[in-house]
Z-matrix of the N, CA and C atoms (Angstrom, degrees):
N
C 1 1.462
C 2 1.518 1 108.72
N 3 1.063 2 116.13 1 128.97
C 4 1.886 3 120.11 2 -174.72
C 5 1.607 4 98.73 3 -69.89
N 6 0.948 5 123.04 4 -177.19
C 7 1.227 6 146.85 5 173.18
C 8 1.645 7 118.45 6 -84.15
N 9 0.975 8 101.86 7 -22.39
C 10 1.801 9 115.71 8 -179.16
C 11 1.317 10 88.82 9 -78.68
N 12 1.465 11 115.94 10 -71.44
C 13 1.122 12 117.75 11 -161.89
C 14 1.936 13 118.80 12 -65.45
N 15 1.527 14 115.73 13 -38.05
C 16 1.405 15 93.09 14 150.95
C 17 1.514 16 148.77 15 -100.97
N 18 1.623 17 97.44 16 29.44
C 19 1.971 18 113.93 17 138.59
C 20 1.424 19 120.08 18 -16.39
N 21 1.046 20 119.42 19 106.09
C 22 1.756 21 110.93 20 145.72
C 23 1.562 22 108.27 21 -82.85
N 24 1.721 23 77.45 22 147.54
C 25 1.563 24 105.66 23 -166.66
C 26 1.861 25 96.28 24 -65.93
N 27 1.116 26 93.74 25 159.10
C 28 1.449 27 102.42 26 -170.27
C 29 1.856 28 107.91 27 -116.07
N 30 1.399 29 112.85 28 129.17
C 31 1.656 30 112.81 29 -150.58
C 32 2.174 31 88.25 30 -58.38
N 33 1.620 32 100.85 31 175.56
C 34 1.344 33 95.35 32 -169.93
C 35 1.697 34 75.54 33 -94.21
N 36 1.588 35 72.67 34 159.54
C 37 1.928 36 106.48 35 171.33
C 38 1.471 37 102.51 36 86.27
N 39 1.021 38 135.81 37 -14.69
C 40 1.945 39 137.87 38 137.41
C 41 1.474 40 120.88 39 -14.13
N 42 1.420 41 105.29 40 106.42
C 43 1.787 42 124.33 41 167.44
C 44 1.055 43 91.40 42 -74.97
N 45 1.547 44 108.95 43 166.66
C 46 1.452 45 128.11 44 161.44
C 47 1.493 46 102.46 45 -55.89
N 48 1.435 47 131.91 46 -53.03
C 49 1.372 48 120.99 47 -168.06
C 50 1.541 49 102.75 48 -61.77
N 51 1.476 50 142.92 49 -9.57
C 52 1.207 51 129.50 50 169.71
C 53 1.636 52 119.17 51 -64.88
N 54 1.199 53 110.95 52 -14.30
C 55 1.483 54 115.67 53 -179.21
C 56 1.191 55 121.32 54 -66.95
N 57 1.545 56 102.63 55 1.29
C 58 2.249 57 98.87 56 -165.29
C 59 1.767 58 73.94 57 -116.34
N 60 1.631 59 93.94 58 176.95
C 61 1.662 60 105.06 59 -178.18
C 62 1.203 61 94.57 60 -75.31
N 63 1.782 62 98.70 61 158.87
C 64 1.475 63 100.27 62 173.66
C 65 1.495 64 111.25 63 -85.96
N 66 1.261 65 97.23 64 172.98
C 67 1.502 66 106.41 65 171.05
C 68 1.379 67 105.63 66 171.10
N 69 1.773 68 127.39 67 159.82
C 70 0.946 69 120.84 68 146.60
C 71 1.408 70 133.04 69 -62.56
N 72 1.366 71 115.65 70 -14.73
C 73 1.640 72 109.25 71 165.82
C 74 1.201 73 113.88 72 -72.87
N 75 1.611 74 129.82 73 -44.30
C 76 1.459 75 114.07 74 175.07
C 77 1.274 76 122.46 75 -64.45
N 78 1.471 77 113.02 76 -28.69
C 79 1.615 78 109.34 77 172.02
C 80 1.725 79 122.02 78 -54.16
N 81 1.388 80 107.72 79 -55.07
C 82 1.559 81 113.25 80 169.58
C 83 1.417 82 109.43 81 -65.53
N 84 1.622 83 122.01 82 -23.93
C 85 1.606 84 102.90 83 155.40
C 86 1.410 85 133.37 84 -54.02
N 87 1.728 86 103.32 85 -56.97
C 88 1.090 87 97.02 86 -170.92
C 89 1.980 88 116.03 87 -72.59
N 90 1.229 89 133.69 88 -7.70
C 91 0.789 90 149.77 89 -178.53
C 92 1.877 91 119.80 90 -70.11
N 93 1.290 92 74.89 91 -37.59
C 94 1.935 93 79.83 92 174.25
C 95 1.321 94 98.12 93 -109.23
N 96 1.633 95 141.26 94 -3.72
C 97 1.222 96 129.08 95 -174.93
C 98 2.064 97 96.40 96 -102.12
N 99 1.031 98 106.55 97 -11.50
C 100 1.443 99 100.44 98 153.95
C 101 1.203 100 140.60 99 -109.65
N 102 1.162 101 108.39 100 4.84
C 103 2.017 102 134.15 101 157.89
C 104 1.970 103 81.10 102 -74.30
N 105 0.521 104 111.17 103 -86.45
C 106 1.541 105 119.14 104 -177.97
C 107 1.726 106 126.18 105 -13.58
N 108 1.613 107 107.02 106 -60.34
C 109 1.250 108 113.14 107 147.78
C 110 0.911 109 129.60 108 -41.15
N 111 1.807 110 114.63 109 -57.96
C 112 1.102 111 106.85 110 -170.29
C 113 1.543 112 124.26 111 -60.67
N 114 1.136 113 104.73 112 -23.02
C 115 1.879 114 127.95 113 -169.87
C 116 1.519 115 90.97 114 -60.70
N 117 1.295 116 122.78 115 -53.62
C 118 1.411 117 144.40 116 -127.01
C 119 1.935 118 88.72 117 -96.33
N 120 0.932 119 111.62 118 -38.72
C 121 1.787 120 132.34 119 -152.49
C 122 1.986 121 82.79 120 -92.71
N 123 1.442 122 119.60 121 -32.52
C 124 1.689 123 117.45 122 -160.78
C 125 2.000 124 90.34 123 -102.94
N 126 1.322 125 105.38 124 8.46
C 127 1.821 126 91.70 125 176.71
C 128 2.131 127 80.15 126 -86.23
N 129 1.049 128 118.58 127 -29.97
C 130 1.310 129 117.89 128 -177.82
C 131 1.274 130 113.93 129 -58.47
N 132 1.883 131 117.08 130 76.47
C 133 1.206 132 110.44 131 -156.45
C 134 1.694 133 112.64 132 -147.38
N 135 1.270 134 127.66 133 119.40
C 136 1.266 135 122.05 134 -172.84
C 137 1.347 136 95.07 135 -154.80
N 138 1.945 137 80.81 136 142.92
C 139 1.923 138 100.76 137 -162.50
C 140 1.378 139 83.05 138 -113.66
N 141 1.338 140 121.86 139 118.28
C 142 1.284 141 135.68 140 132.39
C 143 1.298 142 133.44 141 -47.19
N 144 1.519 143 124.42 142 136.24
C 145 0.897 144 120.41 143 -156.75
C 146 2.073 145 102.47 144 -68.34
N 147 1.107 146 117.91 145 149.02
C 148 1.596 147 126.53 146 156.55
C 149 1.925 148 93.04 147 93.81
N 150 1.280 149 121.36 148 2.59
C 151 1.721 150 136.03 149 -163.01
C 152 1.531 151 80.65 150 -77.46
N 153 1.345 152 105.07 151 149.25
C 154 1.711 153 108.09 152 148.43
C 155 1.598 154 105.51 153 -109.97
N 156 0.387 155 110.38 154 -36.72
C 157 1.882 156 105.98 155 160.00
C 158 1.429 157 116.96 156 -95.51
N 159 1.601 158 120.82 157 159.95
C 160 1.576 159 119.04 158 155.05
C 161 1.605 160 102.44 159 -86.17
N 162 1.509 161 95.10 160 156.24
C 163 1.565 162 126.18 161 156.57
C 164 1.628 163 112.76 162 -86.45
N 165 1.478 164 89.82 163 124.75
C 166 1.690 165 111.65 164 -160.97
C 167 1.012 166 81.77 165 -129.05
N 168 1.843 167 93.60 166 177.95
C 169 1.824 168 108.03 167 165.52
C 170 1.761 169 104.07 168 -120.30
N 171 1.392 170 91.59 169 27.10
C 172 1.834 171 108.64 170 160.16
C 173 1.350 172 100.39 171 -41.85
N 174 1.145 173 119.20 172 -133.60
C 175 1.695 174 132.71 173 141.84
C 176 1.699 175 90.94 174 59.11
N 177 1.213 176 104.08 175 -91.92
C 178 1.384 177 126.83 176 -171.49
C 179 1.790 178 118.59 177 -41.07
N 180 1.196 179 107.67 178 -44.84
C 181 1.634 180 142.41 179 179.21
C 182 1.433 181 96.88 180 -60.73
N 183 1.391 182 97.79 181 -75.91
C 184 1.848 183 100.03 182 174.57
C 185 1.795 184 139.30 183 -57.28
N 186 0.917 185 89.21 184 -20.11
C 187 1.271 186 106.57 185 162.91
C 188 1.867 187 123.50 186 -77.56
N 189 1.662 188 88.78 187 -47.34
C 190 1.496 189 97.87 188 -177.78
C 191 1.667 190 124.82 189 -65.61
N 192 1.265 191 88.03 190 -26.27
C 193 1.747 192 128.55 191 165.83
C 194 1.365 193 116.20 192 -51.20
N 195 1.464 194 109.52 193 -68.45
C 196 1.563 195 134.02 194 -179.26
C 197 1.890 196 105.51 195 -65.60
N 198 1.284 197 95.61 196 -37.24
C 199 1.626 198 93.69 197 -179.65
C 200 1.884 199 116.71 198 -87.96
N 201 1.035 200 102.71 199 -23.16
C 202 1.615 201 107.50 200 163.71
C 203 1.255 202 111.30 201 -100.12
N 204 1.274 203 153.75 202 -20.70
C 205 1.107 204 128.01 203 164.41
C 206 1.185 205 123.03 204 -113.76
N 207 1.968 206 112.84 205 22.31
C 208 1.447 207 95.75 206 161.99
C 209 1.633 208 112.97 207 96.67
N 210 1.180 209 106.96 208 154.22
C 211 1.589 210 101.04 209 -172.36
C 212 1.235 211 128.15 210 -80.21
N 213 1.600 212 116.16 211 -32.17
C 214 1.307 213 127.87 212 -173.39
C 215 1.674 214 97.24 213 -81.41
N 216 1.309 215 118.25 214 -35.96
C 217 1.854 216 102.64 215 -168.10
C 218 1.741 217 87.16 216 -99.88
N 219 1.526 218 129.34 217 -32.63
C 220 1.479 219 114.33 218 178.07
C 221 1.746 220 117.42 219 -31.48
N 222 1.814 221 93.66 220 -56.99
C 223 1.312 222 130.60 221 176.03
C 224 1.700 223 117.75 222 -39.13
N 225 1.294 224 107.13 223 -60.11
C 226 1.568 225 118.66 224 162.73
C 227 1.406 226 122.16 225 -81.04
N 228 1.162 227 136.61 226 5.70
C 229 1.169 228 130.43 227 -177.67
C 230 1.925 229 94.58 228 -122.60
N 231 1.324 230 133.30 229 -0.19
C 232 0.957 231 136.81 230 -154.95
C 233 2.188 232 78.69 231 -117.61
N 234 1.069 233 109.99 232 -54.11
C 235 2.073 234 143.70 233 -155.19
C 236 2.213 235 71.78 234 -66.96
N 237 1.361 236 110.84 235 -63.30
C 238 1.553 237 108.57 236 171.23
C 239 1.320 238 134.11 237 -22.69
N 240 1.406 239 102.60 238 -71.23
C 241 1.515 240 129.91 239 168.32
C 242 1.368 241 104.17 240 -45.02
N 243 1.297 242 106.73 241 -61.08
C 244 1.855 243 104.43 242 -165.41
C 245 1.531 244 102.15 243 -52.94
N 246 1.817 245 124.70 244 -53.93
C 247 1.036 246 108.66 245 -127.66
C 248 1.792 247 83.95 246 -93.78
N 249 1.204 248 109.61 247 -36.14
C 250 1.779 249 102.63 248 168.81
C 251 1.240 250 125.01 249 -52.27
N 252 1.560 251 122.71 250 -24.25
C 253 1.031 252 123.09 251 159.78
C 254 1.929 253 115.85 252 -58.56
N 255 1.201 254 110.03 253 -67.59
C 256 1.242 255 132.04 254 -174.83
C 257 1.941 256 96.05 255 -47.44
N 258 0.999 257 108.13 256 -44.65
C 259 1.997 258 112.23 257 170.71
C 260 1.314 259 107.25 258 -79.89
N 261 0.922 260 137.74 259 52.52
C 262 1.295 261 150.67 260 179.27
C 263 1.558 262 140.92 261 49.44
N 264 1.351 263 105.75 262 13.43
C 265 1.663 264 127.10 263 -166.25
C 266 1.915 265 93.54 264 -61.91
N 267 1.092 266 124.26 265 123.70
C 268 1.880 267 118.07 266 175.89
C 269 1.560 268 92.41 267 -79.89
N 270 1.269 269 114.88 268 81.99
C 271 1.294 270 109.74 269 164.54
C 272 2.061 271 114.33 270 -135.68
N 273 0.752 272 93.53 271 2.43
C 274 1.396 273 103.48 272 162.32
C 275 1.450 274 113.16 273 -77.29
N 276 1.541 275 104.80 274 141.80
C 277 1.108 276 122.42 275 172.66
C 278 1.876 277 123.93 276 -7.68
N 279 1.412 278 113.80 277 77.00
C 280 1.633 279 113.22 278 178.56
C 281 1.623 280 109.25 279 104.62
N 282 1.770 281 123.54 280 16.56
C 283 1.036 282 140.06 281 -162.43
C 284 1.327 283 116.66 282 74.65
N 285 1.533 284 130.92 283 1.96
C 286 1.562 285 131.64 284 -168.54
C 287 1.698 286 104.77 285 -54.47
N 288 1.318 287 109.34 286 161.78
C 289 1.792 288 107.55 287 175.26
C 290 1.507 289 95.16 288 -157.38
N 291 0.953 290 103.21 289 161.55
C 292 2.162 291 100.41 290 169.60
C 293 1.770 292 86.58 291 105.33
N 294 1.459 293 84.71 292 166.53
C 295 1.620 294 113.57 293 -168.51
C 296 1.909 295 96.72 294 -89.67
N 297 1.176 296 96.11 295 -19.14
C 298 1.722 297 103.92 296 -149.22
C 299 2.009 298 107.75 297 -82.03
N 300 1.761 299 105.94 298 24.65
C 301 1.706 300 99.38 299 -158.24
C 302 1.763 301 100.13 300 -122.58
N 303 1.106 302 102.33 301 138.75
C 304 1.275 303 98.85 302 -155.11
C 305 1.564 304 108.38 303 -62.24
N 306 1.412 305 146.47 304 -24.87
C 307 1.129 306 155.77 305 -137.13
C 308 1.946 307 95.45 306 -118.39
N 309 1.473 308 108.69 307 7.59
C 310 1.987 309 110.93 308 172.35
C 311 1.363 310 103.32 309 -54.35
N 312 1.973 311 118.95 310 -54.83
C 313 1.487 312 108.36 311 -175.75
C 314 1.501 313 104.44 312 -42.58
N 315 1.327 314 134.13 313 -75.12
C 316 1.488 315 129.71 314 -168.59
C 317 1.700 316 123.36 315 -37.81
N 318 1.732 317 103.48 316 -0.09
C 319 1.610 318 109.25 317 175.66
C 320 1.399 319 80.90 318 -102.45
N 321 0.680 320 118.29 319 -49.93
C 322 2.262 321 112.25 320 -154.95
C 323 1.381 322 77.21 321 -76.85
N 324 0.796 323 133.94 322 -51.23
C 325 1.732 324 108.66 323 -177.28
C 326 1.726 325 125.29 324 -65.32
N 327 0.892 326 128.81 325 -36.88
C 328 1.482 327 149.25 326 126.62
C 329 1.423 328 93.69 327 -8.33
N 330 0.868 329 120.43 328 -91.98
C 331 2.063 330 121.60 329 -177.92
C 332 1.207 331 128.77 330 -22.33
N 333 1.338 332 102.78 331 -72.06
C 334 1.768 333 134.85 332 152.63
C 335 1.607 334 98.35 333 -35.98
N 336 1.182 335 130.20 334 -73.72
C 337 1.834 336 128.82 335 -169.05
C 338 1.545 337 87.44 336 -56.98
N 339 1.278 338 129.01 337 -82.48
C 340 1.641 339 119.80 338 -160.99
C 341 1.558 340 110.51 339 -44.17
N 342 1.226 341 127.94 340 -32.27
C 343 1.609 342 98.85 341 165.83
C 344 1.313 343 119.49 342 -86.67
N 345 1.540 344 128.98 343 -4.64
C 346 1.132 345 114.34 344 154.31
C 347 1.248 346 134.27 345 -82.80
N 348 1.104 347 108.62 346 -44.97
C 349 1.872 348 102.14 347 153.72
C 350 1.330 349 132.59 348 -38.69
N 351 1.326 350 105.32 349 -41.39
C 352 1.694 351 121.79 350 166.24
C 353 1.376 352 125.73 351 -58.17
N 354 1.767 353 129.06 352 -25.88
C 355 0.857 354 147.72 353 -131.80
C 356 2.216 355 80.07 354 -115.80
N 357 1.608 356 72.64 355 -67.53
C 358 1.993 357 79.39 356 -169.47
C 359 1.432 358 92.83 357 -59.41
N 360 1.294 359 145.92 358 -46.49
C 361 1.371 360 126.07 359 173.02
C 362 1.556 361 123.93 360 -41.66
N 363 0.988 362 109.70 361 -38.86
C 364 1.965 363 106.92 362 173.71
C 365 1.411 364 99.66 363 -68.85
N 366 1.545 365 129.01 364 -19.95
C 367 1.170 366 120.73 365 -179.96
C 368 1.666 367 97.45 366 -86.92
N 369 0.889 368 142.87 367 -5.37
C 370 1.619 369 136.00 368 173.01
C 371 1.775 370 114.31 369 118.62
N 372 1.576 371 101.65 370 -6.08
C 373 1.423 372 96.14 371 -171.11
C 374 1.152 373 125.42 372 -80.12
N 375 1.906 374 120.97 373 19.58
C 376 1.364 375 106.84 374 145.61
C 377 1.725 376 111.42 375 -107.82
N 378 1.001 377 115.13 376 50.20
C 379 1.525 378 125.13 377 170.71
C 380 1.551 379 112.00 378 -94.91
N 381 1.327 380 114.58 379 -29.08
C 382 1.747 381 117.79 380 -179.91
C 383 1.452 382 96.36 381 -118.01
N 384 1.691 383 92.52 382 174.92
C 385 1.312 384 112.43 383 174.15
C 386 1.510 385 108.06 384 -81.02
N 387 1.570 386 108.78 385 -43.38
C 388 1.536 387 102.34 386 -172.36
C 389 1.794 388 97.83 387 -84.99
N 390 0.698 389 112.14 388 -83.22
C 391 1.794 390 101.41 389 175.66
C 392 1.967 391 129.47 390 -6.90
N 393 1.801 392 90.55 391 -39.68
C 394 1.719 393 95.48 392 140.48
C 395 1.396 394 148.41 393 -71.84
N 396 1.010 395 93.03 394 -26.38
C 397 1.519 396 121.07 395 178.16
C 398 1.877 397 101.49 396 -64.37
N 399 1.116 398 108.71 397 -60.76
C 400 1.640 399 128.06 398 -170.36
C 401 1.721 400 88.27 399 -60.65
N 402 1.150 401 114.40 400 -40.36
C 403 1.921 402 112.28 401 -174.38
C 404 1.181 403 102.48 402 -72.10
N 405 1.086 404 117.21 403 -57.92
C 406 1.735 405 109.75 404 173.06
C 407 1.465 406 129.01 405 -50.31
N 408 1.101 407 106.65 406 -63.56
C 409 1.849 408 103.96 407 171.48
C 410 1.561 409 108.39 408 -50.15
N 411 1.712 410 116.63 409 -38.40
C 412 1.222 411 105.56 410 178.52
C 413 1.911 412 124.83 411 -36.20
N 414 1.282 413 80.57 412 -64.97
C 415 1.768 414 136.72 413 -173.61
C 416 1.958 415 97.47 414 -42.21
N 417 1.119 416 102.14 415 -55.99
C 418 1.449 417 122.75 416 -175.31
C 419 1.725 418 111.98 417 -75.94
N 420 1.635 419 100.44 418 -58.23
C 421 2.147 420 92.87 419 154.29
C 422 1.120 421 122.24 420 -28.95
N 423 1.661 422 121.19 421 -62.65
C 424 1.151 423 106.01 422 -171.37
C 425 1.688 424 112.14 423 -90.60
N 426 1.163 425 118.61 424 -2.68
C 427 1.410 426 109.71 425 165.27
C 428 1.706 427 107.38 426 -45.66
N 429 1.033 428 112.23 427 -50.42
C 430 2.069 429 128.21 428 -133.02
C 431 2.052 430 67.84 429 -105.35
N 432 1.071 431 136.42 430 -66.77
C 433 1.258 432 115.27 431 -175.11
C 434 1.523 433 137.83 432 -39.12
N 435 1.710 434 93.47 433 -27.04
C 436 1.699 435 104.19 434 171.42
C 437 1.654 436 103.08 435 -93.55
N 438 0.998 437 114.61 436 -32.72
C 439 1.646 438 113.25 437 -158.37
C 440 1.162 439 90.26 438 -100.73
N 441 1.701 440 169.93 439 -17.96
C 442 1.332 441 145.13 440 172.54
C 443 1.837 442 96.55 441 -86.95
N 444 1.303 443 131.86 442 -29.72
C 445 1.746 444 97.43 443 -170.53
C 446 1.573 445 78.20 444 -82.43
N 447 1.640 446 154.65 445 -57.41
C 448 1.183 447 148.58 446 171.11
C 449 1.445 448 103.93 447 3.06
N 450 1.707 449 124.38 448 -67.38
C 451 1.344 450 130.96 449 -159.24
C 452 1.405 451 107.77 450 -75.86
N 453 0.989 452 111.45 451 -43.45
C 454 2.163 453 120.97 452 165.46
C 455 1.390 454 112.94 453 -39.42
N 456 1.380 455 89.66 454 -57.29
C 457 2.065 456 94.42 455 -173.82
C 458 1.503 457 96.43 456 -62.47
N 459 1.872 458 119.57 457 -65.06
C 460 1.435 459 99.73 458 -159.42
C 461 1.498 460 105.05 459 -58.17
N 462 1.246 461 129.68 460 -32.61
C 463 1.915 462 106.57 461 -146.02
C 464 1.953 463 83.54 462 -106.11
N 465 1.126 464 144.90 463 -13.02
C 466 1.219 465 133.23 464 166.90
C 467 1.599 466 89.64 465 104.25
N 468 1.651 467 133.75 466 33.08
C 469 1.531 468 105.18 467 179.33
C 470 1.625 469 85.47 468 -96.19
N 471 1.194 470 86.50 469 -174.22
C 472 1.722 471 108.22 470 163.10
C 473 1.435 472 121.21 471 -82.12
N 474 1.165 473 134.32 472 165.20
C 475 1.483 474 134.61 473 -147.26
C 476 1.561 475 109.94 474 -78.00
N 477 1.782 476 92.96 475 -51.42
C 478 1.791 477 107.91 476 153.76
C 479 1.217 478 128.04 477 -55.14
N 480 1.454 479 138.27 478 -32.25
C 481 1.212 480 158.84 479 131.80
C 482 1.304 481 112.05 480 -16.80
N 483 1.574 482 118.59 481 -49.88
C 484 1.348 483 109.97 482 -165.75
C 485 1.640 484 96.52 483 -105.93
N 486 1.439 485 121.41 484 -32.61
C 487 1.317 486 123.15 485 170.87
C 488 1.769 487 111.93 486 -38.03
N 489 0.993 488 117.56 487 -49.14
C 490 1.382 489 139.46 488 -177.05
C 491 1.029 490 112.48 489 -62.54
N 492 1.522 491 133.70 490 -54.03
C 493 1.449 492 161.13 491 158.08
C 494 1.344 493 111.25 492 -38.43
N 495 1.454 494 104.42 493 -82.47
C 496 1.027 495 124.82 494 -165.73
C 497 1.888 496 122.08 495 -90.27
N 498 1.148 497 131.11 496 -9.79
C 499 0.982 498 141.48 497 145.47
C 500 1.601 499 149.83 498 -112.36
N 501 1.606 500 114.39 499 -26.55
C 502 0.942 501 122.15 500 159.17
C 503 1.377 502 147.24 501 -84.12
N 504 1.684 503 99.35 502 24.04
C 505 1.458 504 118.23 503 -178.03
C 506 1.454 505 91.42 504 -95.75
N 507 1.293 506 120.85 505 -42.75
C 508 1.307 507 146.85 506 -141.30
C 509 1.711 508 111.75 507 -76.77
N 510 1.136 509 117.95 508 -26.89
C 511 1.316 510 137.29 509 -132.48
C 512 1.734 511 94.33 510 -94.02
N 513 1.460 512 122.02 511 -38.55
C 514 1.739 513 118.21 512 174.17
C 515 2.026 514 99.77 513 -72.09
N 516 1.071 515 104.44 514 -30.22
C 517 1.635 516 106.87 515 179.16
C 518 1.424 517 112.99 516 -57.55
N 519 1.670 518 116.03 517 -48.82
C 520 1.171 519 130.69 518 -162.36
C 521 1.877 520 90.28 519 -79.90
N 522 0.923 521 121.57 520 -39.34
C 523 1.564 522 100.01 521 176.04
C 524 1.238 523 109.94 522 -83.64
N 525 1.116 524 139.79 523 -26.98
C 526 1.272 525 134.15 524 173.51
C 527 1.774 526 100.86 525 -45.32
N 528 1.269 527 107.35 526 -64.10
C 529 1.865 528 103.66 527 -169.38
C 530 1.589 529 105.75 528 -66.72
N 531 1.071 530 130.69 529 -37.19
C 532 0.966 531 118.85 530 158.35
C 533 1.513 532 141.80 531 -42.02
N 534 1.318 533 102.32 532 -35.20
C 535 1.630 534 117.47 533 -178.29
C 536 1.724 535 103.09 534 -76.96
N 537 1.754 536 118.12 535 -25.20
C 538 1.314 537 124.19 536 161.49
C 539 1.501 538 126.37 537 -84.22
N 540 1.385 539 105.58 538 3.92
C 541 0.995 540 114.67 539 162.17
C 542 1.290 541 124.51 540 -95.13
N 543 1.235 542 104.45 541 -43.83
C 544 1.949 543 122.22 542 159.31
C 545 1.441 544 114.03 543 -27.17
N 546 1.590 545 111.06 544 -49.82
C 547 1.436 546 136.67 545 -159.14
C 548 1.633 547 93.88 546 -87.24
N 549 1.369 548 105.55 547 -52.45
C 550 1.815 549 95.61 548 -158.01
C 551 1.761 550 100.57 549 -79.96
N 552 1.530 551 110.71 550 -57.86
C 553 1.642 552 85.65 551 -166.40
C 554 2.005 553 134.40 552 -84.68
N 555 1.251 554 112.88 553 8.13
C 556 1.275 555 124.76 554 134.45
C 557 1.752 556 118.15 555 -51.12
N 558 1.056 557 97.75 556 -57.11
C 559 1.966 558 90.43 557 -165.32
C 560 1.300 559 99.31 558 -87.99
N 561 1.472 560 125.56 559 -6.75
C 562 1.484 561 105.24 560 156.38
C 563 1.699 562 127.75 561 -72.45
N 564 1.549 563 92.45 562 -17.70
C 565 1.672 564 88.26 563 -177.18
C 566 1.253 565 99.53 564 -98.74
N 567 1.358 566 142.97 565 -23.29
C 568 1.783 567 141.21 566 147.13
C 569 1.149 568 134.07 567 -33.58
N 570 1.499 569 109.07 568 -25.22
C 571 1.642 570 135.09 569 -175.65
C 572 1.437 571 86.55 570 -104.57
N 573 1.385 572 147.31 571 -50.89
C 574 1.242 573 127.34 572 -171.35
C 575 1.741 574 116.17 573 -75.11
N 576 1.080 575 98.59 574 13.58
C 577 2.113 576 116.56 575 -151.08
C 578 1.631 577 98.85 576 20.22
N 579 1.401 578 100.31 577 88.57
C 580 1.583 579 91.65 578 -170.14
C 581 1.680 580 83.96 579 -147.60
N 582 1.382 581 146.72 580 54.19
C 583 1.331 582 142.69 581 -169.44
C 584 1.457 583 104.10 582 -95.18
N 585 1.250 584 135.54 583 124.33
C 586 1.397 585 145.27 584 154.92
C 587 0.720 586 93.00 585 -24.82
């Protein structure tokens, strides 16, 4: 008998993080071990010249975060990151820490996307490729919705100014992780034969 086939079915509305036992210790695990990633995923960081932000694999981390563990721990383990960042942890994007950097909206937005990604995941939308796809762009709207008027206010551009700046450099990157996202969390639940 393969392994797919002796899978138990997994109750509906199940993240990938539902697959380990429960407990409150794995919850506060996985919660600071994806504040962690994400920290770990934003040293992945290079500022191009004319960028108002660097290109990280932030973005990507938080999302991946929000979509495996769901909205309520995506949410807090994302709410982590920010505020340890913001208390001085150098884990922002290039070691940055402090409240005072222009690219913070794109963490509070980061937060906001991981429980929504997390949310449509209990609904099944990391079970397909296209149903991932729709989580990601979701996930990524509201990233660039908190973090471009964010980048206007701190540096004083204009909204188009920072749209331009601050998001439309960004935009072949953001499908790129996405399209590895397409790839990774489908065939993780195919490899577990564990498909809604």
């Amino acid at each position: 008998m393969s392994a797919a086939a002796a899978a138990v079915p997994v109750r509906p509305g199940a993240v990938l993080a539902d697959l380990l036992p429960a407990s409150r210790v794995r919850d506060a695990a996985l919660v600071v071990g994806g504040a962690a990633l994400t920290g770990l995923a934003a040293q992945l960081s290079v500022q191009p010249p004319g960028f108002a932000v660097p290109i990280t694999g932030q973005t990507f981390a938080a999302l991946l975060v929000g979509t495996a563990l769901g909205a309520q721990r995506g949410f807090l383990s994302l709410g982590l990151y920010l505020l340890a960042g913001v208390a001085g942890a150098p884990w922002f994007a290039g070691g940055a820490s402090g409240f005072a950097i222009p690219s913070l909206g794109y963490v509070i937005g980061m937060a906001l996307a991981a429980a929504a990604v997390g949310a449509l995941a209990r609904r099944g939308a990391d079970r397909s490729v296209l149903r991932t796809a729709g989580a990601m762009a979701l996930g990524s709207a509201i990233i660039y919705a908190v973090g471009v008027p964010y980048l206007a206010l701190a540096t004083g551009m204009s909204l188009t100014e920072a749209v331009a700046a601050g998001m439309i450099p960004f935009l072949v990157g953001d499908a790129v992780k996405a399209g590895l996202a397409m790839g990774v969390l489908p065939v993780a639940w195919k490899l577990l034969g564990r498909r809604g």
